[in-house]
mmCIF entry with sequence, helices, sheets and N, C-alpha, C, O atoms, coordinates in Angstrom:
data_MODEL
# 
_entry.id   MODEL 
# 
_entity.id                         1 
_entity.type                       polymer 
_entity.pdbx_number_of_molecules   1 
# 
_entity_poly.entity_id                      1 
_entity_poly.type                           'polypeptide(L)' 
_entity_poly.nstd_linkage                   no 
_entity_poly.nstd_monomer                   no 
_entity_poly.pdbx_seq_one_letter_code       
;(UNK)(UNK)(UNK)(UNK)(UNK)(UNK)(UNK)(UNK)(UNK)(UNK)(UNK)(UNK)(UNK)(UNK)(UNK)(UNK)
(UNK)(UNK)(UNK)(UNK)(UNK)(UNK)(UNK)(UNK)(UNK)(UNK)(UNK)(UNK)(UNK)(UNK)(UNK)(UNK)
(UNK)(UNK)(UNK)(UNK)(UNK)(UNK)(UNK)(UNK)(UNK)
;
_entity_poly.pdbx_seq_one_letter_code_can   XXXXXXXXXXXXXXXXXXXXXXXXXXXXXXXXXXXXXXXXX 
_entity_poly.pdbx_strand_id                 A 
# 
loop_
_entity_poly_seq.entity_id 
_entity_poly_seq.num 
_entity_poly_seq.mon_id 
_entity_poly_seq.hetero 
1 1  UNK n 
1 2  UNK n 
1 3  UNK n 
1 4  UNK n 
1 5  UNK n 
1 6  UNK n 
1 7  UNK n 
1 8  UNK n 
1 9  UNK n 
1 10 UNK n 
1 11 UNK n 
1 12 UNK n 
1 13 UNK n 
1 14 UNK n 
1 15 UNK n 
1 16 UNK n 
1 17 UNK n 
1 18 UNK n 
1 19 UNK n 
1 20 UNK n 
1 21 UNK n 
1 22 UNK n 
1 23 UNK n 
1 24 UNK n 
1 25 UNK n 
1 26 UNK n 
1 27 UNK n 
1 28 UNK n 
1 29 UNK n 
1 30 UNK n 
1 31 UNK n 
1 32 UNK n 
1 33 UNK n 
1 34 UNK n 
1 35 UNK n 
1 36 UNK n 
1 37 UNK n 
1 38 UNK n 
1 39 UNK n 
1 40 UNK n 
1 41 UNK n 
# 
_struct_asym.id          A 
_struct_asym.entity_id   1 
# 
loop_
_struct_conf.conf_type_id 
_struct_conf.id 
_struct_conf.pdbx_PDB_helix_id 
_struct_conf.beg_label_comp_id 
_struct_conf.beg_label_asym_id 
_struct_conf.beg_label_seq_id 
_struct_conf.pdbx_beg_PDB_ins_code 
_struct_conf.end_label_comp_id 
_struct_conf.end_label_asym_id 
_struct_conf.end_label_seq_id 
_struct_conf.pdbx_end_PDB_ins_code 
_struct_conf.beg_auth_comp_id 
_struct_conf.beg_auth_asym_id 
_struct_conf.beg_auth_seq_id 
_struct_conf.end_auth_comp_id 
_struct_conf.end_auth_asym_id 
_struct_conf.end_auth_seq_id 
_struct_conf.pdbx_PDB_helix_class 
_struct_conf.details 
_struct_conf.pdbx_PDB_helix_length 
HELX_P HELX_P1 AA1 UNK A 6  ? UNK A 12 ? UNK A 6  UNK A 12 1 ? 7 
HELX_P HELX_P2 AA2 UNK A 18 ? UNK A 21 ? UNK A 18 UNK A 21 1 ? 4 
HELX_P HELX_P3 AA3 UNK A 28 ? UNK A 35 ? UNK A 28 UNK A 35 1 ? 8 
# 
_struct_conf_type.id          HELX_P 
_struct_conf_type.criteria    ? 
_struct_conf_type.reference   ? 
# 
loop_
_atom_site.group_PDB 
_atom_site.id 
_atom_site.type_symbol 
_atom_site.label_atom_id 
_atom_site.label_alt_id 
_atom_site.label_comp_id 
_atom_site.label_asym_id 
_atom_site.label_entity_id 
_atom_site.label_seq_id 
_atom_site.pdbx_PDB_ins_code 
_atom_site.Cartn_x 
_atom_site.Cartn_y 
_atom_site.Cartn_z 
_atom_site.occupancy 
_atom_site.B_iso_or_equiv 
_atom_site.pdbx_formal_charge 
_atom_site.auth_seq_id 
_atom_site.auth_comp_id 
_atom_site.auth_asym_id 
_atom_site.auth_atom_id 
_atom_site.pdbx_PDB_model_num 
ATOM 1   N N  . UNK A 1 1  ? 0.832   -1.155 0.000  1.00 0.00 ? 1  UNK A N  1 
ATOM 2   C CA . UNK A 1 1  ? 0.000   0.000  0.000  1.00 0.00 ? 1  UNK A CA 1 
ATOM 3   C C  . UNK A 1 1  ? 0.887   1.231  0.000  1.00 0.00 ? 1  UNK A C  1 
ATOM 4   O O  . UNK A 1 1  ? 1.938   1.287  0.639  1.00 0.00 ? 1  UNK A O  1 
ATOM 5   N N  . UNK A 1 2  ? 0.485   2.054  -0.629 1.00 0.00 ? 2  UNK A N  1 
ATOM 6   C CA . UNK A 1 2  ? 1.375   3.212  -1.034 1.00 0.00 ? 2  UNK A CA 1 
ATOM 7   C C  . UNK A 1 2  ? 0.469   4.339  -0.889 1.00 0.00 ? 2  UNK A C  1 
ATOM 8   O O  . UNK A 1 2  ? -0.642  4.176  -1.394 1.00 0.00 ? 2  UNK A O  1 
ATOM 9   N N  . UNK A 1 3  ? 0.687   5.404  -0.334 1.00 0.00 ? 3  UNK A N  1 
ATOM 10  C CA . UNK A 1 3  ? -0.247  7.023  -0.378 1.00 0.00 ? 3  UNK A CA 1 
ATOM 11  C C  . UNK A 1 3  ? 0.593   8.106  0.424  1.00 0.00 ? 3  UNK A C  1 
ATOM 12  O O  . UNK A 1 3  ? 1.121   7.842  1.504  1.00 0.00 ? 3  UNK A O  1 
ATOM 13  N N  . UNK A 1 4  ? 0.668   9.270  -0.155 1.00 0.00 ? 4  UNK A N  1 
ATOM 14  C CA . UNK A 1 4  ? 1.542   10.500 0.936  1.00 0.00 ? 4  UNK A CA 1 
ATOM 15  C C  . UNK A 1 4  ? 0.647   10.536 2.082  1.00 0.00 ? 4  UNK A C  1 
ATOM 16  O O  . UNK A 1 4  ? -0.426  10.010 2.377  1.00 0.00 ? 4  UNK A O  1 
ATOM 17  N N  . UNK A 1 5  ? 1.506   11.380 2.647  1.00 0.00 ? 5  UNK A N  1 
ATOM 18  C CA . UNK A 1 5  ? 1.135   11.607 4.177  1.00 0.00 ? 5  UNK A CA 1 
ATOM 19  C C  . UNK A 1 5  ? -0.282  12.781 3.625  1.00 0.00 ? 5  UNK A C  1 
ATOM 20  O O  . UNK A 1 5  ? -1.340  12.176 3.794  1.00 0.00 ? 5  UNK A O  1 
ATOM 21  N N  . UNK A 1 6  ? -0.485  13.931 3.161  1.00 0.00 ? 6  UNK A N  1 
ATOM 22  C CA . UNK A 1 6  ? -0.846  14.623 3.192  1.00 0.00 ? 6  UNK A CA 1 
ATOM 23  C C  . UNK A 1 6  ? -2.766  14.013 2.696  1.00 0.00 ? 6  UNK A C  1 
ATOM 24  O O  . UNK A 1 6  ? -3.874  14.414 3.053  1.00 0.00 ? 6  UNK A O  1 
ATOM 25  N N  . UNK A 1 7  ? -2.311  12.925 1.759  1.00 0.00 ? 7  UNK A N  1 
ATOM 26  C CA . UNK A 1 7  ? -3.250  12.004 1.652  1.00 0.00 ? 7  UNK A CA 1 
ATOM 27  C C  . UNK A 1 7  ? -3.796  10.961 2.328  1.00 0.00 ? 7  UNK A C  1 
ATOM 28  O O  . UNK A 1 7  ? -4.615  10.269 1.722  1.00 0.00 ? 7  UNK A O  1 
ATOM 29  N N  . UNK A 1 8  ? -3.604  10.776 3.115  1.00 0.00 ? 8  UNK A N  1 
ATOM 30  C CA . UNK A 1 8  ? -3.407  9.899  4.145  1.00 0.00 ? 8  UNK A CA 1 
ATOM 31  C C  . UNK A 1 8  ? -4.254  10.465 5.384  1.00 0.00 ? 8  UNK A C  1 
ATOM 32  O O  . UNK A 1 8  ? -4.910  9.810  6.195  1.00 0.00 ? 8  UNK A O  1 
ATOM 33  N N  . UNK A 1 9  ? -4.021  12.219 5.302  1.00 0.00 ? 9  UNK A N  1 
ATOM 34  C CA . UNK A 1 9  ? -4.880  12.889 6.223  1.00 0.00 ? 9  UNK A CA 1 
ATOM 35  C C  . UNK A 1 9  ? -6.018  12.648 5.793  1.00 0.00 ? 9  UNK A C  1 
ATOM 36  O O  . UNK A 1 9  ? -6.970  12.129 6.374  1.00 0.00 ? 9  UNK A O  1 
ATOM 37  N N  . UNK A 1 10 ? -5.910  13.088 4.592  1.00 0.00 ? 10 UNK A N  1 
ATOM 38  C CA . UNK A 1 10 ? -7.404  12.801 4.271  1.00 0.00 ? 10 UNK A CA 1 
ATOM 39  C C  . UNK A 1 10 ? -8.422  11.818 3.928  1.00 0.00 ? 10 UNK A C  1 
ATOM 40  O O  . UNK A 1 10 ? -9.537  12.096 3.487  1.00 0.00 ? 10 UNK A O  1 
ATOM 41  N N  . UNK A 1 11 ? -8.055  10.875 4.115  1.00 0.00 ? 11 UNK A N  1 
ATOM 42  C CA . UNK A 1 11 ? -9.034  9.598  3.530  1.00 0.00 ? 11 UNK A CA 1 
ATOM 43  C C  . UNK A 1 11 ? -8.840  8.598  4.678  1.00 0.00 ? 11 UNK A C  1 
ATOM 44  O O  . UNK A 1 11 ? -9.468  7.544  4.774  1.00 0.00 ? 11 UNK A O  1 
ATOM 45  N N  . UNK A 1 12 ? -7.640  9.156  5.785  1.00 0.00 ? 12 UNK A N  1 
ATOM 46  C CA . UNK A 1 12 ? -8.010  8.316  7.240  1.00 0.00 ? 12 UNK A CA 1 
ATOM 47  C C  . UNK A 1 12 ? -9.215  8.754  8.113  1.00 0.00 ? 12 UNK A C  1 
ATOM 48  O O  . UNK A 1 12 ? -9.936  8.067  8.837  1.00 0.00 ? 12 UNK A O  1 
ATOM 49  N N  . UNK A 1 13 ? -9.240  10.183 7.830  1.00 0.00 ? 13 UNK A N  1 
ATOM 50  C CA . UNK A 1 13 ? -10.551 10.616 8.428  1.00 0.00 ? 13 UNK A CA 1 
ATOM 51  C C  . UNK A 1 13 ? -11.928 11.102 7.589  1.00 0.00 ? 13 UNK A C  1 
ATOM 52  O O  . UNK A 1 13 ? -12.852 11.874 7.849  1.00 0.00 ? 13 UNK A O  1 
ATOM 53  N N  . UNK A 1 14 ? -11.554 10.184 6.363  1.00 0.00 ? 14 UNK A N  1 
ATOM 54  C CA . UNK A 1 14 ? -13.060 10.110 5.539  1.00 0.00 ? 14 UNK A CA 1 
ATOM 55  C C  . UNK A 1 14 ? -13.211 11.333 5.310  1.00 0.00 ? 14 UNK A C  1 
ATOM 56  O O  . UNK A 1 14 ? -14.257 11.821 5.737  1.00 0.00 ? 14 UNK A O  1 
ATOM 57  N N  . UNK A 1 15 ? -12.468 12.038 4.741  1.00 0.00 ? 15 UNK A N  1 
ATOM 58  C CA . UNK A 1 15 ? -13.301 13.106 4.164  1.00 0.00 ? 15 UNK A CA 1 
ATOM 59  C C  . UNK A 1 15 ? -12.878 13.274 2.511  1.00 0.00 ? 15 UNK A C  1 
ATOM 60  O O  . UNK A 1 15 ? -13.186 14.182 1.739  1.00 0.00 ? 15 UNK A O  1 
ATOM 61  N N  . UNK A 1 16 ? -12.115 12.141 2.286  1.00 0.00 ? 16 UNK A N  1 
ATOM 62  C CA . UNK A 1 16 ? -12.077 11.548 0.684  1.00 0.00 ? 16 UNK A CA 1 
ATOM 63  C C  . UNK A 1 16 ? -12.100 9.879  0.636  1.00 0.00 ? 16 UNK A C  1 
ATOM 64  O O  . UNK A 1 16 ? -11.732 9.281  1.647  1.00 0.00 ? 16 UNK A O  1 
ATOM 65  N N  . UNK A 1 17 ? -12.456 9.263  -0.326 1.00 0.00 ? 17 UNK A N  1 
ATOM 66  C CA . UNK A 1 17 ? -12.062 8.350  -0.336 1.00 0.00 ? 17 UNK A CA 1 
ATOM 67  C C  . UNK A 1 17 ? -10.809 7.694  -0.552 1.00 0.00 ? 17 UNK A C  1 
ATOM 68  O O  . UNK A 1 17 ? -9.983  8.341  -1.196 1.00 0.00 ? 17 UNK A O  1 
ATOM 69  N N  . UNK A 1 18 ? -10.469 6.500  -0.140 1.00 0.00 ? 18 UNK A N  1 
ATOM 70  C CA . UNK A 1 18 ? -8.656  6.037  0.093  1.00 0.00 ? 18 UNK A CA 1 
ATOM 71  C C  . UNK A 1 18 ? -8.826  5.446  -1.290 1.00 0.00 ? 18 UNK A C  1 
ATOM 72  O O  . UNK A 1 18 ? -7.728  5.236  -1.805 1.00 0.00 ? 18 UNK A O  1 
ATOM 73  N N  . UNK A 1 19 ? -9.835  5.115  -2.045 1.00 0.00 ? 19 UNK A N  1 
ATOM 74  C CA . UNK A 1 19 ? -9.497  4.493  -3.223 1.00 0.00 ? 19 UNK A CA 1 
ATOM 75  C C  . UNK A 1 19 ? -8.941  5.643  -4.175 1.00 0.00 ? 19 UNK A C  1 
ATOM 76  O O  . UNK A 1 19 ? -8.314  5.209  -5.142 1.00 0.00 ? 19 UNK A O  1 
ATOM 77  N N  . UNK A 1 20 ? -9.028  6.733  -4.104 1.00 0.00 ? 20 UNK A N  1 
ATOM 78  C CA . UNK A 1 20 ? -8.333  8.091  -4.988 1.00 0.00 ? 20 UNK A CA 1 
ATOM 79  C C  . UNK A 1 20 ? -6.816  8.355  -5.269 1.00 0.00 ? 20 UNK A C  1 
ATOM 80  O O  . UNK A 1 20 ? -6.087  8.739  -6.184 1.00 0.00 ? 20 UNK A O  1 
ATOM 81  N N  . UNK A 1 21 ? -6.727  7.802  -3.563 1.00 0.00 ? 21 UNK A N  1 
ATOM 82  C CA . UNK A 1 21 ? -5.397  8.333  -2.946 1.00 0.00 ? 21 UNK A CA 1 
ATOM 83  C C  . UNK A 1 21 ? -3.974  7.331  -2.527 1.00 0.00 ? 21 UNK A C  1 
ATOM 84  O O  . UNK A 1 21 ? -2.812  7.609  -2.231 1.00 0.00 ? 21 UNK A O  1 
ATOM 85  N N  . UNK A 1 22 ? -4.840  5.888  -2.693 1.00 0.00 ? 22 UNK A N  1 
ATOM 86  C CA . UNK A 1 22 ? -3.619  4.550  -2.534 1.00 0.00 ? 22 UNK A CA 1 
ATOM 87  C C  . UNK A 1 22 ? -3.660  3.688  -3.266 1.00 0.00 ? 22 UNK A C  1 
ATOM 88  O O  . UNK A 1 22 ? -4.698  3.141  -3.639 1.00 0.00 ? 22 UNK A O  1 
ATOM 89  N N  . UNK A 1 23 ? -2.205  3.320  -3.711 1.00 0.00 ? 23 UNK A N  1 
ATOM 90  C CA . UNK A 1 23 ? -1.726  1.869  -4.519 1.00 0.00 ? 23 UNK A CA 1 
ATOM 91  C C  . UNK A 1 23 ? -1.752  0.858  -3.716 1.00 0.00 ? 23 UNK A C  1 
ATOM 92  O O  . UNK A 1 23 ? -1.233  0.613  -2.627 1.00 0.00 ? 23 UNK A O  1 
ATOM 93  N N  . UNK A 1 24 ? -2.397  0.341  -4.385 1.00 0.00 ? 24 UNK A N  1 
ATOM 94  C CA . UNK A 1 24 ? -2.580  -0.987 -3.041 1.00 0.00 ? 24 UNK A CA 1 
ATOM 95  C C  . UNK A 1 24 ? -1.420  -2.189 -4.239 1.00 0.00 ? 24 UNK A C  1 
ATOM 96  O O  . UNK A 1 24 ? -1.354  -2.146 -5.468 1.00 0.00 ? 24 UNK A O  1 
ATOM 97  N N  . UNK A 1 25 ? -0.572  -3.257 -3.147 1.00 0.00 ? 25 UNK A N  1 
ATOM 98  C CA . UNK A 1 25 ? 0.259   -4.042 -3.924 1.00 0.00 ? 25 UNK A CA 1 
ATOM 99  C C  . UNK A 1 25 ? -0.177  -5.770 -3.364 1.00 0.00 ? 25 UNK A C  1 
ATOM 100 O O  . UNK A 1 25 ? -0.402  -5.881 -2.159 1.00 0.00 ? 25 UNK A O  1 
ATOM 101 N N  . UNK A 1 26 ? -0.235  -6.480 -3.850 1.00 0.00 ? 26 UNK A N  1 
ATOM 102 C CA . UNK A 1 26 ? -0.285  -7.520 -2.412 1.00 0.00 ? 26 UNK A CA 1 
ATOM 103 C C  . UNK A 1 26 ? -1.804  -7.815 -2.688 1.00 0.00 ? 26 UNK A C  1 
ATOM 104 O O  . UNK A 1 26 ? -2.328  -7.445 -3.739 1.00 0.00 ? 26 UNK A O  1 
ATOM 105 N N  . UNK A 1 27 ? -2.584  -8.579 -1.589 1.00 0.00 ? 27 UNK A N  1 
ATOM 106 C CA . UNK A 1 27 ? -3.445  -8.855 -1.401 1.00 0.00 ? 27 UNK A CA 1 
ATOM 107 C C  . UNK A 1 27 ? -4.742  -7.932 -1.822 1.00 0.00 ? 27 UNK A C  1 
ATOM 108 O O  . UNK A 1 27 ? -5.608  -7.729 -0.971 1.00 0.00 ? 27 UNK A O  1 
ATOM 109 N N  . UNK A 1 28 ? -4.846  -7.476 -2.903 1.00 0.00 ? 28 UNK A N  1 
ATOM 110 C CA . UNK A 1 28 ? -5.754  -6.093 -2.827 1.00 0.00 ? 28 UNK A CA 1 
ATOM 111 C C  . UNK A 1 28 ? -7.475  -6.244 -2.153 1.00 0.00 ? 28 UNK A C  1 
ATOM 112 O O  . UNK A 1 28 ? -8.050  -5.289 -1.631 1.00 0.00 ? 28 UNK A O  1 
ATOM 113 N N  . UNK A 1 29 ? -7.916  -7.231 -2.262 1.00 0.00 ? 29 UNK A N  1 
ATOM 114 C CA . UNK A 1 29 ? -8.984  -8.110 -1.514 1.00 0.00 ? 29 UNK A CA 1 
ATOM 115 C C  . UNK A 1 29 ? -9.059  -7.548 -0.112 1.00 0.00 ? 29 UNK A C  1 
ATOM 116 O O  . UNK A 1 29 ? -9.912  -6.804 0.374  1.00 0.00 ? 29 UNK A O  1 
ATOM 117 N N  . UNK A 1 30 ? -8.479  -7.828 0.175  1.00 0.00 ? 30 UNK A N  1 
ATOM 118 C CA . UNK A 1 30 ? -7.758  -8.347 1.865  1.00 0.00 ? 30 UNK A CA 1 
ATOM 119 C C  . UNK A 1 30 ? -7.539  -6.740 2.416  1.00 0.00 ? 30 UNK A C  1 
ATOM 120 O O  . UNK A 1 30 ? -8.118  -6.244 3.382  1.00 0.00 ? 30 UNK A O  1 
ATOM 121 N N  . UNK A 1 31 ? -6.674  -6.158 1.650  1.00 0.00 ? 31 UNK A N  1 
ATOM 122 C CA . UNK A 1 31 ? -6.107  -4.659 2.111  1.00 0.00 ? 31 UNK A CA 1 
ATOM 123 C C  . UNK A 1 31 ? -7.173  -3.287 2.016  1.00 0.00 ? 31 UNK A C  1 
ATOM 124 O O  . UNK A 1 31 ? -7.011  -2.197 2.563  1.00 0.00 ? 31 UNK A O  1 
ATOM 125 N N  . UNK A 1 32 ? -8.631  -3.853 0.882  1.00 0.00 ? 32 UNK A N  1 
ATOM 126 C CA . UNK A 1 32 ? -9.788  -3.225 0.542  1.00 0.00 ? 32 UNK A CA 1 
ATOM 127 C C  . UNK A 1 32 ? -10.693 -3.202 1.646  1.00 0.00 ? 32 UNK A C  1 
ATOM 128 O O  . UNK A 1 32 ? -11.198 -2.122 1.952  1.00 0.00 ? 32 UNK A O  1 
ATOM 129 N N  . UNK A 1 33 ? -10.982 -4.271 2.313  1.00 0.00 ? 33 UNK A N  1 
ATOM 130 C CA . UNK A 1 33 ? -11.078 -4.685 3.449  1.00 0.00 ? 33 UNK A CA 1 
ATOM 131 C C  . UNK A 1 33 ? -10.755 -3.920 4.762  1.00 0.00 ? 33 UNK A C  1 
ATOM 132 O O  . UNK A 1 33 ? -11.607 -3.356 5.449  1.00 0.00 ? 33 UNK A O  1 
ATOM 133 N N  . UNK A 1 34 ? -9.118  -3.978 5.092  1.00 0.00 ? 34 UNK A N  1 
ATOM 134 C CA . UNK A 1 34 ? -9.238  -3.160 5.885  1.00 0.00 ? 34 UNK A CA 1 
ATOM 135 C C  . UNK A 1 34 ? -9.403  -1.651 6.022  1.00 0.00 ? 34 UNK A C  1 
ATOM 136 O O  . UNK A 1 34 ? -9.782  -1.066 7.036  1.00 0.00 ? 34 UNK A O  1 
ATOM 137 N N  . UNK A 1 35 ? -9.047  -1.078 4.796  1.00 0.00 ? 35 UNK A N  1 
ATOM 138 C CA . UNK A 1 35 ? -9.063  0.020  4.585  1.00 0.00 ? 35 UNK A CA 1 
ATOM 139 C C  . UNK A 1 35 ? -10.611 0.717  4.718  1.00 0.00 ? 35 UNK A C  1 
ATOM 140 O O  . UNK A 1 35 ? -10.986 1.510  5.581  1.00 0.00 ? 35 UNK A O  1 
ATOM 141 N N  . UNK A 1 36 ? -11.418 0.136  3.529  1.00 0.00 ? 36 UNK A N  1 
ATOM 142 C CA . UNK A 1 36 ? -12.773 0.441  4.597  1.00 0.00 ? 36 UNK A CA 1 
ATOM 143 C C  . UNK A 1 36 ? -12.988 0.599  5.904  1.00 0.00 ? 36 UNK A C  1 
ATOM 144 O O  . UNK A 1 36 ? -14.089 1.137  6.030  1.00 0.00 ? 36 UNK A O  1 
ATOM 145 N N  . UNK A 1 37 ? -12.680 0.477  6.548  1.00 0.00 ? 37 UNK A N  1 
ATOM 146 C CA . UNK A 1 37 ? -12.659 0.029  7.956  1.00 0.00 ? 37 UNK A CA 1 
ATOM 147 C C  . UNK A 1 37 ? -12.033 1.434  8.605  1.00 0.00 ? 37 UNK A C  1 
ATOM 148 O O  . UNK A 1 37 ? -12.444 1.862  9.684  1.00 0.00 ? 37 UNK A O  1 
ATOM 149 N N  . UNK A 1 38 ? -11.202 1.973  7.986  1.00 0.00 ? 38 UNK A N  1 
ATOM 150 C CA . UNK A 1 38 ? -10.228 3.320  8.916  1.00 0.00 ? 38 UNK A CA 1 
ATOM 151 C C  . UNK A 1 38 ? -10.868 4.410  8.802  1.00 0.00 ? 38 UNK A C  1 
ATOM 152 O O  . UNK A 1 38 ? -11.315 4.983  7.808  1.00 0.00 ? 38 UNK A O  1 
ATOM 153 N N  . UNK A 1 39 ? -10.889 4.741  10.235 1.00 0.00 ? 39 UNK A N  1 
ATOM 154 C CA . UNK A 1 39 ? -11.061 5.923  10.353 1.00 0.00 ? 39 UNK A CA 1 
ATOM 155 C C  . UNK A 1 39 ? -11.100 6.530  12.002 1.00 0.00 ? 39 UNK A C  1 
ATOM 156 O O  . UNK A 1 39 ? -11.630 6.228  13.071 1.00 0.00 ? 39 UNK A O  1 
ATOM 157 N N  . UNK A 1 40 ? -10.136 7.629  11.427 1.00 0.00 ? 40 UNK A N  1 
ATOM 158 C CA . UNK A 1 40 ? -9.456  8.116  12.282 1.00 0.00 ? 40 UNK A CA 1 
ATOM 159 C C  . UNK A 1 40 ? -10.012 9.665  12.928 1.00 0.00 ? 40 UNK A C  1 
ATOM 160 O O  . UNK A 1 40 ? -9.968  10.849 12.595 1.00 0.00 ? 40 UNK A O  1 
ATOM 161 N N  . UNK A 1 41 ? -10.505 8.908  13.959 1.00 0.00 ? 41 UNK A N  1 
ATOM 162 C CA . UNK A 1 41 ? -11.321 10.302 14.589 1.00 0.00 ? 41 UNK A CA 1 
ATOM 163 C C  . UNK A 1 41 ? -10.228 11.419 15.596 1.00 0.00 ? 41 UNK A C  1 
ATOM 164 O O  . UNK A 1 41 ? -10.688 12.444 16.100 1.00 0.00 ? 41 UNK A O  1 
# 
């Protein structure tokens, strides 16, 4: 999984989506998964 920090602000606390902003490498299933899941209040 790959994304800048500055991106990272933004789609940990949902106010974009992480599919815009990360390369996912690896398991992309699996890593879709958790990523739904974040969020950073």
């Amino acid at each position: 999984m790959t994304s800048s920090t500055t991106d990272f602000l933004s789609w940990a606390t949902t106010r974009s989506p992480w599919r815009d902003a990360v390369r996912l490498d690896g398991d992309e299933a699996y890593m879709s998964q958790v990523l739904d899941r974040i969020d950073v209040i």
